[in-house]
C-alpha positions in Angstrom: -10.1 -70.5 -32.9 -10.4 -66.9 -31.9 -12.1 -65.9 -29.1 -14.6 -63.5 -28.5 -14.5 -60.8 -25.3 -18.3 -60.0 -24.2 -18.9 -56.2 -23.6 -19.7 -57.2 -20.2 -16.0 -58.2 -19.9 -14.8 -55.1 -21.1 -17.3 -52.9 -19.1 -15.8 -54.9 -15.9 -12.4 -54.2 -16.5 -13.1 -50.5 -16.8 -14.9 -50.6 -14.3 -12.3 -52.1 -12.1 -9.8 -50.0 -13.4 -12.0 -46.6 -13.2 -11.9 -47.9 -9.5 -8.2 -48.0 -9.2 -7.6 -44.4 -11.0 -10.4 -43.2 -8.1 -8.7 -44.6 -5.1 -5.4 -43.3 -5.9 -4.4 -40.7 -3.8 -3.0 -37.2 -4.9 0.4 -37.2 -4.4 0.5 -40.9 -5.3 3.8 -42.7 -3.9 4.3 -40.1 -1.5 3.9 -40.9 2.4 0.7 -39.6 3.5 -1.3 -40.0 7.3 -4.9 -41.4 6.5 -7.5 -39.5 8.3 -8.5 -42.3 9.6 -5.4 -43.4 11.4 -5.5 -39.3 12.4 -8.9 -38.8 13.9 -7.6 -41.4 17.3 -6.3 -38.2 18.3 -7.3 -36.0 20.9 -7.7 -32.1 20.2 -4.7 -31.5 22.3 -2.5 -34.3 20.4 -3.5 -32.7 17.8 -2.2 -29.1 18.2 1.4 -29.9 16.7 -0.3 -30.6 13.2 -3.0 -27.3 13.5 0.2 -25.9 13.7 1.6 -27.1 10.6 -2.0 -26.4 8.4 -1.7 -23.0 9.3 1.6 -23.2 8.1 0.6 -24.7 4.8 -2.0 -22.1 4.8 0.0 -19.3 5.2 2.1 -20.8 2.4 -0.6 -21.0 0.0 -1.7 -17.1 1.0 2.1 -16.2 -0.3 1.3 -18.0 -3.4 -1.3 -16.0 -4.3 -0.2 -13.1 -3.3 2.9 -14.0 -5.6 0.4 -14.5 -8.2 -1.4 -11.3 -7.8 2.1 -9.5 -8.2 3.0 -11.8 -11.3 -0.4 -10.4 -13.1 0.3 -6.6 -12.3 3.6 -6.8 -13.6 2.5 -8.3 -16.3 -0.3 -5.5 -17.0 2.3 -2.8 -16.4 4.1 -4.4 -18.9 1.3 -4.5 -21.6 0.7 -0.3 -20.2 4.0 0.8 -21.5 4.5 -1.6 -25.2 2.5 1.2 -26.9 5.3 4.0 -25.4 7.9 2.6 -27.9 5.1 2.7 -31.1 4.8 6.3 -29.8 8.7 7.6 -29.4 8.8 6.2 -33.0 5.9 8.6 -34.1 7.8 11.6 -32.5 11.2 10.8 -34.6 9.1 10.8 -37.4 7.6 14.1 -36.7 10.6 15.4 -35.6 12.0 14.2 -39.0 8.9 16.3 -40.7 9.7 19.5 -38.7 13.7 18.7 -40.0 12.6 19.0 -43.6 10.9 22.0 -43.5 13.6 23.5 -41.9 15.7 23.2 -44.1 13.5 24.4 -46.8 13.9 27.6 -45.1 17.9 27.5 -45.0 17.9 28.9 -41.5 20.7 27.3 -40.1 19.0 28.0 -36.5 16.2 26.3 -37.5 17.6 23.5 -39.4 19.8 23.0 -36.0 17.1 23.1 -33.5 15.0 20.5 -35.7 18.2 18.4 -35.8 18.4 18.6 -31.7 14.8 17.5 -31.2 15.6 14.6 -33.5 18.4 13.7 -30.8 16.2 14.2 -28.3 13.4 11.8 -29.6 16.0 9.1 -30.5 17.0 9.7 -26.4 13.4 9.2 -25.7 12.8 6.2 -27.3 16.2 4.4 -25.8 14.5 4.8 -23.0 11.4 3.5 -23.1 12.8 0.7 -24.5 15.0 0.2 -21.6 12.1 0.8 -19.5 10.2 -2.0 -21.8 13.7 -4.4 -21.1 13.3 -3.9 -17.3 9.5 -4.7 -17.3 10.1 -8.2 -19.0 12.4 -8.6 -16.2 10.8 -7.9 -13.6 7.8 -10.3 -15.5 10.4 -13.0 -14.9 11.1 -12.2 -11.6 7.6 -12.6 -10.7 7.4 -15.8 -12.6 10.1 -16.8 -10.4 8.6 -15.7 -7.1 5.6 -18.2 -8.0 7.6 -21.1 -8.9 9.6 -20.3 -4.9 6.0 -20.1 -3.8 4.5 -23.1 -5.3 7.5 -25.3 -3.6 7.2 -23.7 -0.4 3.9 -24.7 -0.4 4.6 -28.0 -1.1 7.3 -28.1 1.5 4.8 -27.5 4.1 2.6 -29.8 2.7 5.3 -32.4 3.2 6.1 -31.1 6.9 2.1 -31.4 7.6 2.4 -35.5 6.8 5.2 -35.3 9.4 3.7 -33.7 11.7 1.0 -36.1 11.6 3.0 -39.4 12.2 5.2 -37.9 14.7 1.6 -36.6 16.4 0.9 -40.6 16.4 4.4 -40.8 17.8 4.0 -38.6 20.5 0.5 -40.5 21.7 2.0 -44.2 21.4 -0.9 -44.7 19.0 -0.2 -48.0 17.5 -1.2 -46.5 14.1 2.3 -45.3 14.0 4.1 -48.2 13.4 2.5 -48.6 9.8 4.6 -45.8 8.6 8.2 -45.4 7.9 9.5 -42.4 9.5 12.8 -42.1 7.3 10.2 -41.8 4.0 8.7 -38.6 5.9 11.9 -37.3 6.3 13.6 -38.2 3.2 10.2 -36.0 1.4 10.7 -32.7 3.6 14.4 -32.9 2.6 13.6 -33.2 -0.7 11.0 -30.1 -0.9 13.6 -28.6 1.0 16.3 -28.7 -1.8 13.6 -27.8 -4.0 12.7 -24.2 -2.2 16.7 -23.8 -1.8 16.9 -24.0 -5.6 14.0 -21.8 -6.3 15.8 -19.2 -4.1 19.1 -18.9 -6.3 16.4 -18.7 -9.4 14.7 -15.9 -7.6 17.8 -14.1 -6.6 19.7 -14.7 -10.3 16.4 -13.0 -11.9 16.3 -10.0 -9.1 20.1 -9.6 -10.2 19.3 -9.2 -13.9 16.0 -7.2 -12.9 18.5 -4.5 -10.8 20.8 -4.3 -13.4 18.0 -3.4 -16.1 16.6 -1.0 -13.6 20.1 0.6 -14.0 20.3 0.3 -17.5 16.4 1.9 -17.5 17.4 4.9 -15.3 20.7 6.0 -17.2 18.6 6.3 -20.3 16.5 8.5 -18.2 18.8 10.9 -17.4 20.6 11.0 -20.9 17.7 11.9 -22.1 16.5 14.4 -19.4 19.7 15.8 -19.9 19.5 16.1 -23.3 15.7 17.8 -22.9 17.9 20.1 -20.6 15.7 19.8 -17.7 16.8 20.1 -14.1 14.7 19.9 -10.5 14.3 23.1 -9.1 16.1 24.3 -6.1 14.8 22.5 -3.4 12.9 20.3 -5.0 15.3 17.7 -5.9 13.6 14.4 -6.8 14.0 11.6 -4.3 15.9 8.2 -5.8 14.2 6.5 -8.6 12.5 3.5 -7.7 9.9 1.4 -9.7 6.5 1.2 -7.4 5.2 -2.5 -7.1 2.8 -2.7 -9.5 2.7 0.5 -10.4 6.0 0.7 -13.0 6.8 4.1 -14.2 5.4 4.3 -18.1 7.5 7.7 -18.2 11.2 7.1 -19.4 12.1 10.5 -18.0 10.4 10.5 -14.3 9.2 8.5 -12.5 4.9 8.9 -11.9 3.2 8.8 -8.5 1.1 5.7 -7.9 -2.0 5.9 -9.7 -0.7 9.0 -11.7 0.4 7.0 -14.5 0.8 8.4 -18.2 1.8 6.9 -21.7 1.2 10.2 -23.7 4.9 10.8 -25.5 6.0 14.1 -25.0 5.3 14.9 -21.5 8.9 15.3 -20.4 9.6 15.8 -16.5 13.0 16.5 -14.4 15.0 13.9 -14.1 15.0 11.7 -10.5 18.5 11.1 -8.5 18.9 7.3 -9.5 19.5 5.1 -6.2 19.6 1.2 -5.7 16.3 -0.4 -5.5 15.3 -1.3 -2.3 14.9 -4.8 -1.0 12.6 -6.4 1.3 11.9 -9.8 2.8 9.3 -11.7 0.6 9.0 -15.4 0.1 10.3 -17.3 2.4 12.9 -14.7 3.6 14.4 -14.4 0.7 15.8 -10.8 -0.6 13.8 -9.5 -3.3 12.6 -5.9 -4.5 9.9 -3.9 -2.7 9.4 -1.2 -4.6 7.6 2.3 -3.6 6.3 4.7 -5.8 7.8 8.3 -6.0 
């Protein structure tokens, strides 16, 4: 004989079961400090694990900040995609100015339409190298917030220490409920996870120098092929991309809020240097870059 389940049974067991989804803790399976266990502490037992908020605090800030850079690379990177569409259109109407030279049969002509050809074809490499090193340096970002993300959860990890070894320190009973090897065997844990986030963050700064490179020798080609040159005494300094303020000139670099996608708007060329580094995340090596 089948049996028949009441609604009232089945509203119980979600019920109970709503219950048990509510009462689980983030970070479920974890070892956690309950607040309760916590708040036995005096202010001054507690100064160990202030200590270690403002840690986690100051990791989150960094993760934001990481963020923030993430979205203005990103938007430099959507500022320059219309360059290429626009070397294209100056091949073509270099192309035009080509065909009507030779119409006349002035070999002069017909050569000097020929050379702005080159040139345009110069142009556009570069922009598209300039395009190549803004999807890195996309990636980098990306990078920098996965390295900031784990850093944030190592501190988080290193808080829940801090709290049982607070209980340690005051011979509060409480303390013997934990296990002090699972608090450990966490931070070790995050810990591997920030060291791997590092190497990712200093394999994608590799790849982001070395399109920087590839960017700023298809700068000068080009200038060179323009045929322009600084003027005495005003040599540009070393090419550098500004943080969040990418160049969306192939052929010299624009000053920080001086930006410019119009095509033909060639400048003198910039000495290339090595892009400078600076301490971000963690103390990890990556590119601070200044505008020119």
């Amino acid at each position: 004989m089948r049996r028949h389940v009441g609604w009232w049974t089945v509203a119980a067991a979600g019920l109970w079961l709503g219950g048990c989804a509510t009462t689980q803790p983030v970070g479920f399976g974890e070892p956690t400090v309950s607040d309760a266990d916590l708040g036995r502490l005096s202010p001054q037992q507690m100064e160990p694990t202030n200590r270690a908020q403002a840690a986690v605090d100051q990791a989150q800030q960094q993760r934001d900040r990481a963020a923030l850079e993430l979205q203005d690379a990103r938007n430099q990177l959507a500022t320059v995609q219309p360059t290429v569409q626009a070397a294209d259109a100056d091949i073509k109407a270099a192309e035009a100015q080509l065909d009507a030279a030779k119409d006349t049969g002035d070999p002069k002509r017909i050569a000097a339409a020929q050379h702005e050809i080159d040139v345009a074809q110069l142009e556009k490499r570069a922009r598209e190298a300039q395009l190549a090193y803004l999807n890195q340096e996309v990636d980098l970002r990306k990078a920098d917030v996965t390295l900031a993300d784990k850093q944030v959860a190592l501190a988080q990890a290193r808080l829940e220490q801090s709290k049982l070894e607070a209980l340690q320190q005051a011979h509060n009973p409480a303390a013997n409920k934990y296990s002090p090897a699972a608090f450990e065997a966490l931070v070790e844990s995050r810990q591997k996870d920030v060291a791997d986030a590092h190497s990712d963050v200093a394999n994608a700064q590799q790849t982001s120098n070395q399109a920087f490179d590839d960017w700023q020798a298809s700068r000068r080609e080009y200038a060179n092929a323009r045929g322009l040159q600084p003027a005495r005494g005003e040599e540009a300094p070393a090419a550098q991309p500004p943080s969040g303020q990418q160049n969306t000139q192939p052929n010299a670099p624009q000053a920080p809020g001086q930006q410019s996608t119009q095509p033909s708007a060639p400048q003198a060329p910039a000495q290339t240097g090595t892009k400078p580094g600076s301490q971000t995340q963690g103390a990890e090596p990556h590119e601070q870059q200044n505008g020119q």
